[in-house]
MARPASE-15348 format. One record per atom (N, C-alpha, C): residue in three letters; y, x, z; atom name. Coordinates in Angstrom, 2 decimals. Each point is the difference from the previous one (the first is absolute). Layout:
r type=ALA&c2=Y&c1=X&c3=Z&atom=CA
...
! end
This chain:
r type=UNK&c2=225.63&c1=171.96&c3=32.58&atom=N
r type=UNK&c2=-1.14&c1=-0.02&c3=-0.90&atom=CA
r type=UNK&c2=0.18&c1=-1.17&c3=-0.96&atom=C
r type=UNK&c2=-0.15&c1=0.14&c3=-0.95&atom=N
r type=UNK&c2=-0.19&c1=-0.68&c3=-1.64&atom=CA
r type=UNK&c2=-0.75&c1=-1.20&c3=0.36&atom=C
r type=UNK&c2=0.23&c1=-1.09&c3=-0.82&atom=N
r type=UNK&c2=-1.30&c1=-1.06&c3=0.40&atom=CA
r type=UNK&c2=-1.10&c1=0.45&c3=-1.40&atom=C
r type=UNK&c2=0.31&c1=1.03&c3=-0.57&atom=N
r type=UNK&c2=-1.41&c1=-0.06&c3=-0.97&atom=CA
r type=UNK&c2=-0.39&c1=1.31&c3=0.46&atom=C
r type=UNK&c2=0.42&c1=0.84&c3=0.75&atom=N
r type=UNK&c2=-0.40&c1=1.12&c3=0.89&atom=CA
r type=UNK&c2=-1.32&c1=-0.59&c3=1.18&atom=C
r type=UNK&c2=1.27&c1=-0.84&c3=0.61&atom=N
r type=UNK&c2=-1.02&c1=-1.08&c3=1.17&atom=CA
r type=UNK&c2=-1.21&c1=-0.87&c3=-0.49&atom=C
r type=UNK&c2=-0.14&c1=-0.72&c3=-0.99&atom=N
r type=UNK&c2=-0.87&c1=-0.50&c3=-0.67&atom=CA
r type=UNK&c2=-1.14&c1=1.23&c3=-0.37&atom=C
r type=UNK&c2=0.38&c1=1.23&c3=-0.81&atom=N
r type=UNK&c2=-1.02&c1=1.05&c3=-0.04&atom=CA
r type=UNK&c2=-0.42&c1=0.36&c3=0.82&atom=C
r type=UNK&c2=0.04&c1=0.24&c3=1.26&atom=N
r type=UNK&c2=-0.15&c1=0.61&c3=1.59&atom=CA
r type=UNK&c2=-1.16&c1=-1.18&c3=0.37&atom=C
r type=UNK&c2=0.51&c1=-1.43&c3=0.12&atom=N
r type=UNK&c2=-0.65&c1=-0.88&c3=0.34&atom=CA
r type=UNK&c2=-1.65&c1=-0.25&c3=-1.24&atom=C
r type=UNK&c2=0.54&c1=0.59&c3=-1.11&atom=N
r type=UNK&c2=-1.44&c1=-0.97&c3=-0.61&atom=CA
r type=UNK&c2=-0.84&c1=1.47&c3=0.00&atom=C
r type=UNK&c2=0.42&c1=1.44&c3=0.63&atom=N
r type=UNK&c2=-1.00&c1=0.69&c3=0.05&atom=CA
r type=UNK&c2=-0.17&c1=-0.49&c3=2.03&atom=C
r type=UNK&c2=0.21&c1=-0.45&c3=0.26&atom=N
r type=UNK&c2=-0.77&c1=-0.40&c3=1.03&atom=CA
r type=UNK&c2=-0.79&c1=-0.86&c3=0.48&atom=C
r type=UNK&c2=0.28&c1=-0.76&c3=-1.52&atom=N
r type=UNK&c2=-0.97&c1=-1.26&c3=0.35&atom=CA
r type=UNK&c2=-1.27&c1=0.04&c3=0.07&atom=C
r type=UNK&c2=-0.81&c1=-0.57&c3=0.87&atom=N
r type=UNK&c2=-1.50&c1=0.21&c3=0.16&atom=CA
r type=UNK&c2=-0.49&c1=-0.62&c3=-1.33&atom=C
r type=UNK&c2=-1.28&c1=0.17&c3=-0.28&atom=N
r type=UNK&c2=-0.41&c1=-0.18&c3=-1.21&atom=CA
r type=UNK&c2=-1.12&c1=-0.29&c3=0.07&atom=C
r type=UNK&c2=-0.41&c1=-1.72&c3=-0.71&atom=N
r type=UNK&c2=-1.17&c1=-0.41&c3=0.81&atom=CA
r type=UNK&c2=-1.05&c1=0.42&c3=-1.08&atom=C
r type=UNK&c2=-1.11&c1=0.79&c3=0.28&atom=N
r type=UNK&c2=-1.15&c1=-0.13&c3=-0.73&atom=CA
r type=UNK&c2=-0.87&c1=-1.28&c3=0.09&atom=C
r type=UNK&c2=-0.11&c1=-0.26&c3=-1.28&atom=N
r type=UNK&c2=-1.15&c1=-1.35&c3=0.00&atom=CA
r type=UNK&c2=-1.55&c1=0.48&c3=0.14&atom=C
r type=UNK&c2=-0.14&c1=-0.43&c3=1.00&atom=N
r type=UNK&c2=-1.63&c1=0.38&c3=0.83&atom=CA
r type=UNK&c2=-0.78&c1=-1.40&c3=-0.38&atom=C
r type=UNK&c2=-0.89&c1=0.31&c3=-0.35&atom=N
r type=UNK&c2=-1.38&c1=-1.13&c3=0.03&atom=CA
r type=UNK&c2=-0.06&c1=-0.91&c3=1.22&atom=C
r type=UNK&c2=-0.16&c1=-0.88&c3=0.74&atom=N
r type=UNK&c2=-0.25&c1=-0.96&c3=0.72&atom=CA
r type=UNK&c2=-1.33&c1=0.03&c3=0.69&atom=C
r type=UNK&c2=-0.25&c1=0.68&c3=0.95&atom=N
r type=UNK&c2=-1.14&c1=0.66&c3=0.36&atom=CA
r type=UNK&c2=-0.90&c1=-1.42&c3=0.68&atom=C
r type=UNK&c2=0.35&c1=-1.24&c3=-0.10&atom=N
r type=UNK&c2=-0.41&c1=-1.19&c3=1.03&atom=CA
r type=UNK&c2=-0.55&c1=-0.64&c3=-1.35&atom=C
r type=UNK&c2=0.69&c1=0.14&c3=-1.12&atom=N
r type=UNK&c2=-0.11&c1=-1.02&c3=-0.96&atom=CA
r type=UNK&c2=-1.67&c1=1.60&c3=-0.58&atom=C
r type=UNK&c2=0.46&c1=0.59&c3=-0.52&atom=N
r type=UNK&c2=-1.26&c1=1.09&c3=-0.16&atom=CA
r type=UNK&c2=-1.31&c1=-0.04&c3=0.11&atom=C
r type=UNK&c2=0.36&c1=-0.29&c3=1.64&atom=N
r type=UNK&c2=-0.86&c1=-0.25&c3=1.10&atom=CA
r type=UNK&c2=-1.04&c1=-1.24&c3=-0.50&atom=C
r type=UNK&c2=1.35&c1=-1.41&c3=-0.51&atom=N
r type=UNK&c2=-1.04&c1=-1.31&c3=-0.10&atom=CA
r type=UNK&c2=-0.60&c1=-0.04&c3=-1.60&atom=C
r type=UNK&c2=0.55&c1=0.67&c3=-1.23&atom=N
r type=UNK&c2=-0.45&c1=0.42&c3=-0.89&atom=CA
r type=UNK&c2=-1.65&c1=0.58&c3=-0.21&atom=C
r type=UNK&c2=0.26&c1=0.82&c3=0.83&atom=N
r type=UNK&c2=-1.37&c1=1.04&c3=0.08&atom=CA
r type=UNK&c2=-0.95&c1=-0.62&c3=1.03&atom=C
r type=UNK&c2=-0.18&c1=-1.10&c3=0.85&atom=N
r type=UNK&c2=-0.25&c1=-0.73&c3=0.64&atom=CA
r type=UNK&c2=-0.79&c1=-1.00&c3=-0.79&atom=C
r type=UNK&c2=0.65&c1=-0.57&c3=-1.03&atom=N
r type=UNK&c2=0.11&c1=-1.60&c3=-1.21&atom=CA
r type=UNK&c2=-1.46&c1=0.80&c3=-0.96&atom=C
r type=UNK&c2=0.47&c1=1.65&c3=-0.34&atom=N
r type=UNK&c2=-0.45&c1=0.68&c3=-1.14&atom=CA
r type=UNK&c2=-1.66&c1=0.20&c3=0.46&atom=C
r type=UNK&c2=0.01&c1=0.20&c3=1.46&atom=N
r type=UNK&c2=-1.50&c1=0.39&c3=0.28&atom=CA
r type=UNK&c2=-0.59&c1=-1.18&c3=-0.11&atom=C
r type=UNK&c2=0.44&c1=-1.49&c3=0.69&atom=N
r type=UNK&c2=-0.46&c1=-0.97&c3=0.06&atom=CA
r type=UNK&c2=-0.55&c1=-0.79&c3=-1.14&atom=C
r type=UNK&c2=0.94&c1=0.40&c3=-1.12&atom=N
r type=UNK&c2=0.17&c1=-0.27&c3=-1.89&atom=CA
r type=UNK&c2=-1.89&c1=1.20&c3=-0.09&atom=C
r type=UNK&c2=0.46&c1=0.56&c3=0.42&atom=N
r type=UNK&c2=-1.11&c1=0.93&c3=-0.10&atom=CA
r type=UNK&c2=-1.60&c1=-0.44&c3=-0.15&atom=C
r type=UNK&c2=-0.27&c1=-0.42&c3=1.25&atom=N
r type=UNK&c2=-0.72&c1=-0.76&c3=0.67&atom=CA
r type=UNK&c2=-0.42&c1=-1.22&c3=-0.67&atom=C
r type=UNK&c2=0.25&c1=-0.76&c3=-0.13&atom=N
r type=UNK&c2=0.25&c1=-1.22&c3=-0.35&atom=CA
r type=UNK&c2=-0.57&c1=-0.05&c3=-2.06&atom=C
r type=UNK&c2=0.73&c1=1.42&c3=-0.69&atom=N
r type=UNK&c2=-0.97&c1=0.22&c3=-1.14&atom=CA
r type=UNK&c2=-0.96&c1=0.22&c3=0.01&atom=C
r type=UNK&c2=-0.46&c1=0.63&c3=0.76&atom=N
r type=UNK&c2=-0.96&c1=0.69&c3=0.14&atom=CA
r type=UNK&c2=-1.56&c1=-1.39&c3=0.61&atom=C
r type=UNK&c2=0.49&c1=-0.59&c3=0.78&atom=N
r type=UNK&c2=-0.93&c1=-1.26&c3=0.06&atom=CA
r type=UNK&c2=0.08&c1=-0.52&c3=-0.81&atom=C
r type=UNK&c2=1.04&c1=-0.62&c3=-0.74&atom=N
r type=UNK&c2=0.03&c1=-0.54&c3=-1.36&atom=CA
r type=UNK&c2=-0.83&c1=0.48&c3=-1.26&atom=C
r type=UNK&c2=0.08&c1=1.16&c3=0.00&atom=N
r type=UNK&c2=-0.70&c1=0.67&c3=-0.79&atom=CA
r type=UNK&c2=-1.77&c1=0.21&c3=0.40&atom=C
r type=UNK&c2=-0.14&c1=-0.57&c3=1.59&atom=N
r type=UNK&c2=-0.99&c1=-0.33&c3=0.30&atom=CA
r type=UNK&c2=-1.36&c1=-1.32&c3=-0.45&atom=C
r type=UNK&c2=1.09&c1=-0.53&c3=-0.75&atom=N
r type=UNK&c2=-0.75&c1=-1.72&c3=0.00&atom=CA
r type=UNK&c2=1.09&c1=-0.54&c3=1.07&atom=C
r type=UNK&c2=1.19&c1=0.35&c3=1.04&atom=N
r type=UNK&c2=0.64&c1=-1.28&c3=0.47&atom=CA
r type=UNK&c2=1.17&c1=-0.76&c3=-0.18&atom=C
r type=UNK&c2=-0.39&c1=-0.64&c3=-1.46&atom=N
r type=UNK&c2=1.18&c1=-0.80&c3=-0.89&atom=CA
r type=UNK&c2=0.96&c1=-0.62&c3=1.09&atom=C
r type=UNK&c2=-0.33&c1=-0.48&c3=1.40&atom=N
r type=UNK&c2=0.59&c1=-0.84&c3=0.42&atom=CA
r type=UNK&c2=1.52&c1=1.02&c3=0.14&atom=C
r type=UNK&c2=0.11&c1=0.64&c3=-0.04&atom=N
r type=UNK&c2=0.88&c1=1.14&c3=0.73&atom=CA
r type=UNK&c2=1.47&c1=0.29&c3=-1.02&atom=C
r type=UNK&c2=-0.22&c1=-0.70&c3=-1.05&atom=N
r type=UNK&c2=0.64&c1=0.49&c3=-1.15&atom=CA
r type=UNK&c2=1.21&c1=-0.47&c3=0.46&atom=C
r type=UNK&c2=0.71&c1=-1.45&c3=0.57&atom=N
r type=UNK&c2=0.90&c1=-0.38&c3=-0.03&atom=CA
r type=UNK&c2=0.80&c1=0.99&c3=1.63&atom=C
r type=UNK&c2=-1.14&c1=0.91&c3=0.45&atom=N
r type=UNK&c2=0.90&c1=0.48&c3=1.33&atom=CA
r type=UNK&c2=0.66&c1=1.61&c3=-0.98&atom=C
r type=UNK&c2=-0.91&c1=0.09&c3=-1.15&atom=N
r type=UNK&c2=0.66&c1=1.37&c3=-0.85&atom=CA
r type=UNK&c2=0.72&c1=-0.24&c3=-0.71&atom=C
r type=UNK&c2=0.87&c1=-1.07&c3=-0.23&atom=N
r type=UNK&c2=1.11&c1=-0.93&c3=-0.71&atom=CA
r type=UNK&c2=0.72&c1=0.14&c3=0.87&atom=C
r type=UNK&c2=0.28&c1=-0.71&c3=1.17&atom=N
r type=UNK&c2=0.82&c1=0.47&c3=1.46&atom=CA
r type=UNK&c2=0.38&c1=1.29&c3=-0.08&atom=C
r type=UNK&c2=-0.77&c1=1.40&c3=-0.02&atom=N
r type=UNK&c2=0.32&c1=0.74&c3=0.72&atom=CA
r type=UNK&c2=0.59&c1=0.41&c3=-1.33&atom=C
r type=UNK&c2=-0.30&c1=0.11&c3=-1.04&atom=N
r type=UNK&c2=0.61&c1=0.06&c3=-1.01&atom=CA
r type=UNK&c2=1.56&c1=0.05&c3=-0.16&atom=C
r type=UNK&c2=0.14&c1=-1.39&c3=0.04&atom=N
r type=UNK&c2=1.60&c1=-0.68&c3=0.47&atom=CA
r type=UNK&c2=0.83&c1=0.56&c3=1.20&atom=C
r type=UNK&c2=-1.04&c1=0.25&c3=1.28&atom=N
r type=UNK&c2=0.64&c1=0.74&c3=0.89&atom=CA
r type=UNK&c2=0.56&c1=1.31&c3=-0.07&atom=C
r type=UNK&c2=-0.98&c1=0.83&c3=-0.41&atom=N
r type=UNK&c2=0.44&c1=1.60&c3=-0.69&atom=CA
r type=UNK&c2=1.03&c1=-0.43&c3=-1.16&atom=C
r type=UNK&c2=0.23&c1=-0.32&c3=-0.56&atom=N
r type=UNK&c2=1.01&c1=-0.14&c3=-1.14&atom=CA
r type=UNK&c2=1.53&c1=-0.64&c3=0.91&atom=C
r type=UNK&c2=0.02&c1=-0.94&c3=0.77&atom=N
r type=UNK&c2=1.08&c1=-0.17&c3=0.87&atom=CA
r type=UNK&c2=0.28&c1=1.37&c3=1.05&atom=C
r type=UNK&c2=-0.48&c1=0.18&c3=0.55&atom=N
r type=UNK&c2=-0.14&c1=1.01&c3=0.74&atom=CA
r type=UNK&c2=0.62&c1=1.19&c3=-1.04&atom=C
r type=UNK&c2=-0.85&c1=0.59&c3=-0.90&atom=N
r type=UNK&c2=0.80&c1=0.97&c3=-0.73&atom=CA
r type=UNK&c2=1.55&c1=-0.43&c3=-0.47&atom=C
r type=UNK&c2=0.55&c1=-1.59&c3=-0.52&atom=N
r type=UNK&c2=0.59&c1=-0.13&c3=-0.70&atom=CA
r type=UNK&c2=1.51&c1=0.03&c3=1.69&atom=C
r type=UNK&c2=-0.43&c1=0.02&c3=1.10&atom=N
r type=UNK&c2=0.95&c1=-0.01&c3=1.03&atom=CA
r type=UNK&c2=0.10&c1=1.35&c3=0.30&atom=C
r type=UNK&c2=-0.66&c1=0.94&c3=-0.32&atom=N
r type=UNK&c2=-0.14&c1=1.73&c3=0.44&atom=CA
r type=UNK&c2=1.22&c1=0.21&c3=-0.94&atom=C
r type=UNK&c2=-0.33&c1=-0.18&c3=-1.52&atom=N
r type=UNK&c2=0.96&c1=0.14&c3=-0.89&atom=CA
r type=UNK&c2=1.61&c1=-0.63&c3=0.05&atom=C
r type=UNK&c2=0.20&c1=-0.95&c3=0.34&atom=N
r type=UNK&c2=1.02&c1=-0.82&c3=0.47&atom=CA
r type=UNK&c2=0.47&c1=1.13&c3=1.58&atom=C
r type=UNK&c2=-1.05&c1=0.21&c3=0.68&atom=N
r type=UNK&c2=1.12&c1=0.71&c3=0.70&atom=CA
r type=UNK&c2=0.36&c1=2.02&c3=-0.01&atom=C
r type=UNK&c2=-0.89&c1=0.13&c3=-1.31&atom=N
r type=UNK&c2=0.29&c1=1.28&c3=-0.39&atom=CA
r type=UNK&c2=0.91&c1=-0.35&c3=-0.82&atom=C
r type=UNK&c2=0.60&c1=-0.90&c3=-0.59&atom=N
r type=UNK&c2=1.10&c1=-0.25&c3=-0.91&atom=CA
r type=UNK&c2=1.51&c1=-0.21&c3=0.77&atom=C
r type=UNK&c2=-0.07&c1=-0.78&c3=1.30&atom=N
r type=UNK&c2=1.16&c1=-0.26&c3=0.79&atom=CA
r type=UNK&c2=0.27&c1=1.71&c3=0.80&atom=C
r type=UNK&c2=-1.63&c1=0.31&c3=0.39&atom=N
r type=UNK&c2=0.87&c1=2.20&c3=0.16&atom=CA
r type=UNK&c2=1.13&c1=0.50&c3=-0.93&atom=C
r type=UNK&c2=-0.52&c1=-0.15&c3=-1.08&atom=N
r type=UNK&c2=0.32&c1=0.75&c3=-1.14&atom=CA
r type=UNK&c2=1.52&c1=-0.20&c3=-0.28&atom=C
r type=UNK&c2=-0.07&c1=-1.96&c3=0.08&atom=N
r type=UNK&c2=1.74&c1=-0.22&c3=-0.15&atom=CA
r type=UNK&c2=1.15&c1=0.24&c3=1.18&atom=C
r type=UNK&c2=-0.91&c1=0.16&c3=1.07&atom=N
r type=UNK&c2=0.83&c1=0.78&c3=1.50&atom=CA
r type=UNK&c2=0.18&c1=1.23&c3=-0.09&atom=C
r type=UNK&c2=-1.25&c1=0.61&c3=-0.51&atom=N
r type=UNK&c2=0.51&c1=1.77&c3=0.02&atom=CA
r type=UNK&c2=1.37&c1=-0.25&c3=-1.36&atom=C
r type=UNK&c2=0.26&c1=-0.73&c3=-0.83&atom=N
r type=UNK&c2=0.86&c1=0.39&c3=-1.24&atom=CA
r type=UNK&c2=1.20&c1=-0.59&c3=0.85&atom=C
r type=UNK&c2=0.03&c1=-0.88&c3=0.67&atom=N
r type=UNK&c2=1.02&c1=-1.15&c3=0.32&atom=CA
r type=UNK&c2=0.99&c1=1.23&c3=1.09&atom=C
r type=UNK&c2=-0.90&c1=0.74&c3=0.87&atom=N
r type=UNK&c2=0.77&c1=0.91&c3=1.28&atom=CA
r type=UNK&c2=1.11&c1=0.61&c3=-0.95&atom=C
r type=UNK&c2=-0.51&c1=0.73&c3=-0.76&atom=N
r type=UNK&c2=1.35&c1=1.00&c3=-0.76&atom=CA
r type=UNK&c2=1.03&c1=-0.68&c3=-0.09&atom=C
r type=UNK&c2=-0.52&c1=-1.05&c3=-0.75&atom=N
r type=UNK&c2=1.11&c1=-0.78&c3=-0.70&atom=CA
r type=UNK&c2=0.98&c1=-0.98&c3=1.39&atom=C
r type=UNK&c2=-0.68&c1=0.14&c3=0.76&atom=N
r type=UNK&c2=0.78&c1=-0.81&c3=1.26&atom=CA
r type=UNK&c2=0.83&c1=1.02&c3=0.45&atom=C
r type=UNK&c2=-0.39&c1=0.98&c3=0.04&atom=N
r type=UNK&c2=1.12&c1=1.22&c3=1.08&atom=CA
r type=UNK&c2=1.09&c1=0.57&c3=-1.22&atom=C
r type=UNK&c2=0.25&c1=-0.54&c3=-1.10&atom=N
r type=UNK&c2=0.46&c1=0.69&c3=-1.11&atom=CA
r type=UNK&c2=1.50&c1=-1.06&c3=-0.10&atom=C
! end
């Protein structure tokens, strides 16, 4: 067998990773989002004191999203990287 025969054989066998969402990180997102929730909603009550905990969560959801993305980006360069490794 050919080594570019063997190389074709091998990169249709390579598993192939789908980039899936992070179901833990999701989890603490939608967690941050109800709490963000909450927290306007008293604010919007008369309880000013609260403003600097909707700044927090603020910052938190935005890290949080900005690490979901970071690791939907490292899927993306593994699913491209397999081909190119068995090739």
């Amino acid at each position: 067998m050919s080594t570019r025969h063997a190389a074709r054989v091998a990169e249709t066998k390579t598993a192939h990773i789908r980039p899936v969402r992070n179901a833990a990180i999701d989890g603490q997102i939608e967690r941050v989002l109800r709490a963000r929730e909450q927290i306007a909603q008293k604010i919007n009550k008369g309880e000013e004191w609260m403003i600097p905990l909707l700044k927090r969560f603020n910052a938190e959801i935005e890290a949080l999203e900005e690490k979901q993305d970071l690791i939907y980006q490292a899927a993306q360069i593994a699913t491209h990287a397999a081909p190119t490794r068995a090739a």
